[in-house]
N, C-alpha and C positions, 0 to 999 in steps of 0.2 A: 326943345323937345322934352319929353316926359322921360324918366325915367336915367339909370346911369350909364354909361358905356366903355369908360375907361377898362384896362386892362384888367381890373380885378373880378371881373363877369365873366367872361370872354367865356371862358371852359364853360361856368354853367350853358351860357347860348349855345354853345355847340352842343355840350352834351343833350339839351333838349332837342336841337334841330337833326341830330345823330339819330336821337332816338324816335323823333316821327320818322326820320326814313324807313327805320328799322321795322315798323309797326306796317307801312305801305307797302314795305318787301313780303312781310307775312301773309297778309291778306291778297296778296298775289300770288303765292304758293312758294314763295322764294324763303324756306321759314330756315334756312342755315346763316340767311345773309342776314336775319332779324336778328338772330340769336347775337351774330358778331357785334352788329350794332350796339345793343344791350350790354356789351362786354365792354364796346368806344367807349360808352356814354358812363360807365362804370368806373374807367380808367380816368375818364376827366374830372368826374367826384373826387377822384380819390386828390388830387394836386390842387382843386380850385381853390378852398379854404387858406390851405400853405400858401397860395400865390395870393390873394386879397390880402392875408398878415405881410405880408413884403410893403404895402404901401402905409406908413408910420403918421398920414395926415389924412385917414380918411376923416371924413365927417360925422357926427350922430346917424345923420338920413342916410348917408350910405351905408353905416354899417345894418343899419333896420333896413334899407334896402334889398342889403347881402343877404340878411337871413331869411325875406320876405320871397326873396328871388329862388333861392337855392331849394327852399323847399316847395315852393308850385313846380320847379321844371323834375325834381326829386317825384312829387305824386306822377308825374308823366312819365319819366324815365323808367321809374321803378315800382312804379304802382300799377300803372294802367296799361304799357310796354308789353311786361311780362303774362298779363292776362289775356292781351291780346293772341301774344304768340301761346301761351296753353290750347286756349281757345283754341286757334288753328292748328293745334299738332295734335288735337283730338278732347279737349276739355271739355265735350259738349250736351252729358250727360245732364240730368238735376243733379247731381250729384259735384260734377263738376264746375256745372256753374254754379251753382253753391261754395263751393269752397271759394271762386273768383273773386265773386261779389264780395264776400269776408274778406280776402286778403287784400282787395283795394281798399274797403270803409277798414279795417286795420292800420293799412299803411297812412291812410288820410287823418286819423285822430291821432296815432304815434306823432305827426309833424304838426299838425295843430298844436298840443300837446310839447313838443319839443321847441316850437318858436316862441310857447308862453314862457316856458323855463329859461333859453337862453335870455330872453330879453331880460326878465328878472336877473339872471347870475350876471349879465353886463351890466349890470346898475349895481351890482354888490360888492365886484373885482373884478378884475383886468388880465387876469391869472387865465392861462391855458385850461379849458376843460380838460379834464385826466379822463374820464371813464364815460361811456354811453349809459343813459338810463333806456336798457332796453335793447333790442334787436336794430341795429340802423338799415333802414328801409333799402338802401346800396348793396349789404348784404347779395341779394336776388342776383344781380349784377353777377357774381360770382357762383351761386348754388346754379341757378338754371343752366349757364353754358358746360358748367362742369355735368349736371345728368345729362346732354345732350350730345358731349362727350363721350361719355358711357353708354348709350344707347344702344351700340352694336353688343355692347357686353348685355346688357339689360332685356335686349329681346324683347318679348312679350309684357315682362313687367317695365317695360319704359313707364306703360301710362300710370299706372300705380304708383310710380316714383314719382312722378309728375303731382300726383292728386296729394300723395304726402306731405314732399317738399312743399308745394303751396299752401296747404294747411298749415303743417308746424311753422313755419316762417311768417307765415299770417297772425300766429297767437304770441310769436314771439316780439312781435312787433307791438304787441300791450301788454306784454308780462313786466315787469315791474323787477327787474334784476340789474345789477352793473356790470357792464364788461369794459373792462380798464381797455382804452385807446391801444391801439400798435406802435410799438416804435418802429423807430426807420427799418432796422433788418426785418425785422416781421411784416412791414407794408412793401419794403424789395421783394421778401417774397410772393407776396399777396400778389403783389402786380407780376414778378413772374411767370406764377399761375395761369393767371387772366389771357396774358398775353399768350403763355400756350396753349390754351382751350383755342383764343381767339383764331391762332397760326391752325391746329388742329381743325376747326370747323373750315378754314378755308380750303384748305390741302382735301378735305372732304368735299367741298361744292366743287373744286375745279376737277377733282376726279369723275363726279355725277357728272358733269356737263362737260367731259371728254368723251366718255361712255355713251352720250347722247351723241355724237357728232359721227 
């Protein structure tokens, strides 16, 4: 068979397969279970990397695989995911798909862009990357469930937060700045976070749909 399977993948395929779910829930009207999703597929970026470094004999072609992989399921998860669920939570102005459109061809050249560089800096040392060049496309994973969070604060400007957040997140994804990597307490907390937006948006749907019953 084409392609690798071993353990050091595994999170990206779910993360992708997490994240089409997430996409068919929205377009269904189910757009709190998308959200969650998006949040899965978030949390499994966050550990895949860490778990690939565990295995001390990958090969050339899998490590070009890894990065080959990680960023086509990354444009889906977190490029094309998030646009969708705007899109159905109301993104549907020119204006709005406008900003869309930008924030996927953003995130799609950021990863272009970023699988040229790593491959170069692997062929230079073998040293941990320290710092992001740029906005990492994951990011979204985290900004969108947290406005969506907020929403009952937000009111009326939800969608304006929406049309921002996508914007600036979109030009941050080709701005040209470094943000030095998290360490471990700082990604505890990160994932924290994640996980109580994620707890938060459910506690929400299962209330709507008691409400209905």
């Amino acid at each position: 068979m084409l392609g690798v399977y071993d353990y050091t993948v595994v999170l990206t395929y779910v993360s992708l397969m997490v994240s089409i779910g997430g996409m068919m829930f929205a377009v269904n009207g189910h757009l709190h279970l998308g959200v969650m999703c998006l949040a899965i597929s978030g949390l499994c970026d966050m550990f895949d990397g860490k778990i690939a470094r565990t295995k001390k004999n990958r090969t050339e072609v899998e490590k070009r695989f890894g990065i080959q992989i990680d960023s086509l399921s990354d444009i889906v998860c977190f490029g094309v995911a998030p646009a969708v669920l705007c899109y159905c939570f109301g993104m549907r102005g020119v204006i709005g798909v406008a900003i869309l459109m930008f924030y996927v061809l953003a995130g799609l050249i950021r990863l272009a862009w970023f699988n040229v560089m790593e491959e170069q800096r692997q062929e230079e040392t073998a040293e941990k990357r320290e710092c992001y060049q740029g906005l990492p496309i994951t990011s979204m994973a985290i900004a969108l469930p947290l406005v969506v969070v907020l929403k009952p604060f937000l009111g009326c400007e939800f969608m304006l937060a929406l049309h921002v957040v996508m914007l600036v997140v979109g030009i941050l994804f080709i701005t040209n700045f470094k943000l030095k990597k998290p360490k471990n307490v700082t990604m505890g907390a990160i994932v924290a976070v994640v996980a109580m937006a994620v707890i938060a948006i459910l506690v929400r749907h299962y209330m709507r749909y008691m409400s209905m019953m």
